[in-house]
N, C-alpha and C positions, 0 to 999 in steps of 0.2 A: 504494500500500500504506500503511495505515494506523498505527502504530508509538504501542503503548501504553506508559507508566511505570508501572513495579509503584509502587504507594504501601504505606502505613499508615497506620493508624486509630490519631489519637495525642488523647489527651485535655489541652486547654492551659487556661489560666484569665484571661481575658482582662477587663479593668474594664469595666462595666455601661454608661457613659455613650461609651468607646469602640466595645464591639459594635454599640451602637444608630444610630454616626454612621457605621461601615461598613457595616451591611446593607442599607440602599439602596442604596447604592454597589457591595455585591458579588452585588445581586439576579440580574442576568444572566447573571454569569460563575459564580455560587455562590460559597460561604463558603469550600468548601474553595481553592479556582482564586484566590480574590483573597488570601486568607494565602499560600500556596503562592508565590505572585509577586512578595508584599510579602516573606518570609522569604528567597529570592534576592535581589531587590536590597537584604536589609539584607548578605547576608553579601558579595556583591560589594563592596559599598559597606568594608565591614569587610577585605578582601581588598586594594583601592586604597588606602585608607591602611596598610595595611601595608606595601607598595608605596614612600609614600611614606617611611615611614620606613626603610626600605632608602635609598632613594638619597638620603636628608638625611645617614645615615650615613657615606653613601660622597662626597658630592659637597656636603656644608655645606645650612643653612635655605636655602629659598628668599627671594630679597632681592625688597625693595618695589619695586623696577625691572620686575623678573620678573615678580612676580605682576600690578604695572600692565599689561605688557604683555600677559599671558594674558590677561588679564580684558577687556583692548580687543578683541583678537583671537575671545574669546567674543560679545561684541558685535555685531563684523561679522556672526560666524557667525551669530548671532540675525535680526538686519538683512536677510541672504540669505534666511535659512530665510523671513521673514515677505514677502519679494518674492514667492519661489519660490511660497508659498501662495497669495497676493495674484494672481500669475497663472493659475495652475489654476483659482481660484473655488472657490464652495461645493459642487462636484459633486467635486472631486479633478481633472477634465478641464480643458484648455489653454484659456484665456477669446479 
């Protein structure tokens, strides 16, 4: 079963040199489908740092130790992601 999203027809005003670098880009998916998805993960994005400032409030800034170690820990995760790909190959299938 198929599960449609009521929308609306909203009128925005976007700068001239930005429209023209996304509409290749949102040829496929259309104008409306690649706004729609960039406007989600702005407000996600918007939603996580409020997040963080909740627990900066509750639990102090994040120390340079911490954030070293996330950012390593991102790393690996990158590291993985780029085997795991690297074994699949160019098809998505187990090489």
């Amino acid at each position: 079963m198929v599960s449609y999203m009521a929308t609306k027809k909203v009128t925005v005003t976007i700068p001239e040199d930005l429209l023209e670098e996304i509409r290749s880009e949102a040829s496929e998916r259309g104008m409306s489908a690649y706004i729609a998805e960039a406007v989600r993960l702005k407000r996600d994005r918007d939603r996580l740092l409020e997040l963080v400032d909740w627990l900066e409030e509750e639990h102090g800034p994040v120390t340079e130790s911490e954030q070293a170690a996330a950012l390593k820990e991102l790393d690996e995760l990158d590291a993985e992601h780029e085997r795991r790909s690297a074994a699949k190959g160019p098809a998505g299938e187990a090489a």
